[in-house]
C-alpha positions as CSV (number, residue, x, y, z in Angstrom):
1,X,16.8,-10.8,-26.5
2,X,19.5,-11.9,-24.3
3,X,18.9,-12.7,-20.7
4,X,21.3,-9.9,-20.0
5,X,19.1,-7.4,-22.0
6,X,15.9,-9.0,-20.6
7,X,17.2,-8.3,-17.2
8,X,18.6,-4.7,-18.1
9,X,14.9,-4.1,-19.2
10,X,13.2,-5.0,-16.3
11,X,15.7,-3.3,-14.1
12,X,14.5,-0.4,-16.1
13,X,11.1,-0.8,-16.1
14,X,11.2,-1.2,-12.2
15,X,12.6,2.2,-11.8
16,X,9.9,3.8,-13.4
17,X,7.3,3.5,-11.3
18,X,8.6,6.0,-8.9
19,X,6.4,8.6,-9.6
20,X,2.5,9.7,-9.0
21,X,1.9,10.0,-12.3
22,X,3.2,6.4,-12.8
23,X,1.5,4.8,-10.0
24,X,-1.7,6.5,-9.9
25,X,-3.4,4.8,-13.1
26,X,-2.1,1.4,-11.1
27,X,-3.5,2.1,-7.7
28,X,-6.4,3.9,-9.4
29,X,-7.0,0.8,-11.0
30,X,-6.4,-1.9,-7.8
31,X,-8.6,0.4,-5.0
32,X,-10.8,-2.2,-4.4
33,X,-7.9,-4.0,-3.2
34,X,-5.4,-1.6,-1.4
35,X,-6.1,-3.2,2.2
36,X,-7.2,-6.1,3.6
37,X,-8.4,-7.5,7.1
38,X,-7.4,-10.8,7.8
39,X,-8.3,-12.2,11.3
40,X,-5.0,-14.3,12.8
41,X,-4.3,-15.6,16.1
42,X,-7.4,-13.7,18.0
43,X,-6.6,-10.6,16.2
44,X,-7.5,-8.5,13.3
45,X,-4.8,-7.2,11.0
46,X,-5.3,-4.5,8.4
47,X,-3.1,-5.2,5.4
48,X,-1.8,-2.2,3.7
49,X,0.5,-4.0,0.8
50,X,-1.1,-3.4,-2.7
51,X,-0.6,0.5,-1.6
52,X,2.9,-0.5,0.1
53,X,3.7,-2.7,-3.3
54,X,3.5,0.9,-4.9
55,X,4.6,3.4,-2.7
56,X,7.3,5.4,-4.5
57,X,5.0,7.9,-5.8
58,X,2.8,8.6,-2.6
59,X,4.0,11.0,-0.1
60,X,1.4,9.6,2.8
61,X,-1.1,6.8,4.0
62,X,-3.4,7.8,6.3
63,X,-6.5,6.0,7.8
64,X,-9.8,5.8,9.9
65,X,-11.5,2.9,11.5
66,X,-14.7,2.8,12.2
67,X,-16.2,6.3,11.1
68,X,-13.3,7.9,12.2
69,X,-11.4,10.1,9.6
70,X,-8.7,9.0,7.7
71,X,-5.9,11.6,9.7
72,X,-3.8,8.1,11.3
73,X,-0.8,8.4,9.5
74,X,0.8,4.6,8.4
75,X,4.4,4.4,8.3
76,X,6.3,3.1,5.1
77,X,9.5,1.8,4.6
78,X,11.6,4.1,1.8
79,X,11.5,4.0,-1.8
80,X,14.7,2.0,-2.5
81,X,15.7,4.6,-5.6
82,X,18.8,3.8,-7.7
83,X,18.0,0.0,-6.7
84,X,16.8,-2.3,-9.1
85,X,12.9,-2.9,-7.4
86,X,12.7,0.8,-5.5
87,X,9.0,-0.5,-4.4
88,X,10.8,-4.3,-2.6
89,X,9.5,-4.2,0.8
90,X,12.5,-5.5,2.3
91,X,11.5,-4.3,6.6
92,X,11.2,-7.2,8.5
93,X,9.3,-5.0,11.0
94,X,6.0,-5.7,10.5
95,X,4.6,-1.9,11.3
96,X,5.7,-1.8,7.8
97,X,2.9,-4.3,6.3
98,X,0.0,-4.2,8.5
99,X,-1.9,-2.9,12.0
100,X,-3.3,-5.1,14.7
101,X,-6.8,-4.4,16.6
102,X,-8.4,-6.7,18.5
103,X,-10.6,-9.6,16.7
104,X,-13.8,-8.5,14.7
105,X,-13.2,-4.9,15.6
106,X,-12.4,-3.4,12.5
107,X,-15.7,-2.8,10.7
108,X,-14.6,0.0,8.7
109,X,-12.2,1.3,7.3
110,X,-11.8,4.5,5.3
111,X,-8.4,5.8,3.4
112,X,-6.2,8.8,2.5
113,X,-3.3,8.6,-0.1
114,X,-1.4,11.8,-0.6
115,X,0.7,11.3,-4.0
116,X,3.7,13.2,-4.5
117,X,2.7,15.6,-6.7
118,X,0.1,16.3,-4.0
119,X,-2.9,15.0,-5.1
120,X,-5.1,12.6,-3.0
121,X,-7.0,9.6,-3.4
122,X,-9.5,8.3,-0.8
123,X,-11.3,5.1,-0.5
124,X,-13.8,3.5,2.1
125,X,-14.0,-0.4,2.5
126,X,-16.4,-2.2,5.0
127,X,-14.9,-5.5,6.8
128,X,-16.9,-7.9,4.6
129,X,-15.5,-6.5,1.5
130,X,-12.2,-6.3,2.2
131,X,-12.2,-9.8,4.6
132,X,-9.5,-12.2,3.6
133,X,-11.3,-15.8,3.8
C-alpha cells in the first residue's frame, strides 16, 4: 500500500467516528478513564479529554462534584466534520480541556453523556481513582 493510500485510509477511518453508534462501544469501553483530576499549581483540575478525544457522537457533557447531580453542562469545541481528524481538539482555550477548583476540593465526581442519538451514559469516579500521580 502506498503512502498515499495509507493516508487516504486513515483520513477515512478518522471520519467515521462521528457518530454514537461509533463512539459509544469506544467510550463504553475507556469509562474508567473519561476524566481525570490532576492537582497543578495549588489547584485541582478536572480533565475531561478521553470524552473530548471522542466527542463527535455526543450531543452533551454534563457533571456534578461532590454529590451534586451531574446537570453542569461542559463546553466542547465542534466536531471538525469534512476535516480529516473531526475529533482534533485544536482550542487553545483551555475551558475546552478541563475545569479548575480549588486544591483537594474535588472529591467526587459524577457524569452525564448525552449521545446524539439521545441516549445517555453516566459514570461516578471518587478523587483517588481518577487522581493523576
Amino acid at each position: 500500500m502506498t503512502v498515499a493510500a495509507m493516508a487516504a485510509a486513515t483520513v477515512a477511518l478518522a471520519q467515521t467516528y462521528t457518530t454514537a453508534a461509533e463512539v459509544k462501544p469506544i467510550l463504553t469501553a475507556t469509562k474508567p478513564s473519561w476524566i481525570a483530576v490532576r492537582e497543578f499549581d495549588g489547584q485541582d483540575l478536572l480533565y475531561f479529554t478521553n470524552l473530548l478525544a471522542w466527542r463527535c457522537g455526543v450531543s452533551t457533557i454534563a457533571y456534578g462534584l461532590n454529590g451534586a447531580p451531574a446537570e453542569t453542562p461542559f463546553a466542547m469545541e465542534p466536531c471538525y466534520e469534512g476535516e480529516a481528524v473531526p475529533n482534533a481538539l485544536k482550542a487553545e482555550d483551555n475551558a475546552f480541556l478541563f475545569l479548575t477548583q480549588p486544591l483537594g476540593s474535588i472529591a467526587t465526581v459524577s457524569l452525564l453523556v448525552t449521545y446524539d442519538d439521545g441516549s445517555t451514559d453516566t459514570a461516578d469516579y471518587e478523587r483517588k481513582a481518577v487522581l493523576m500521580p
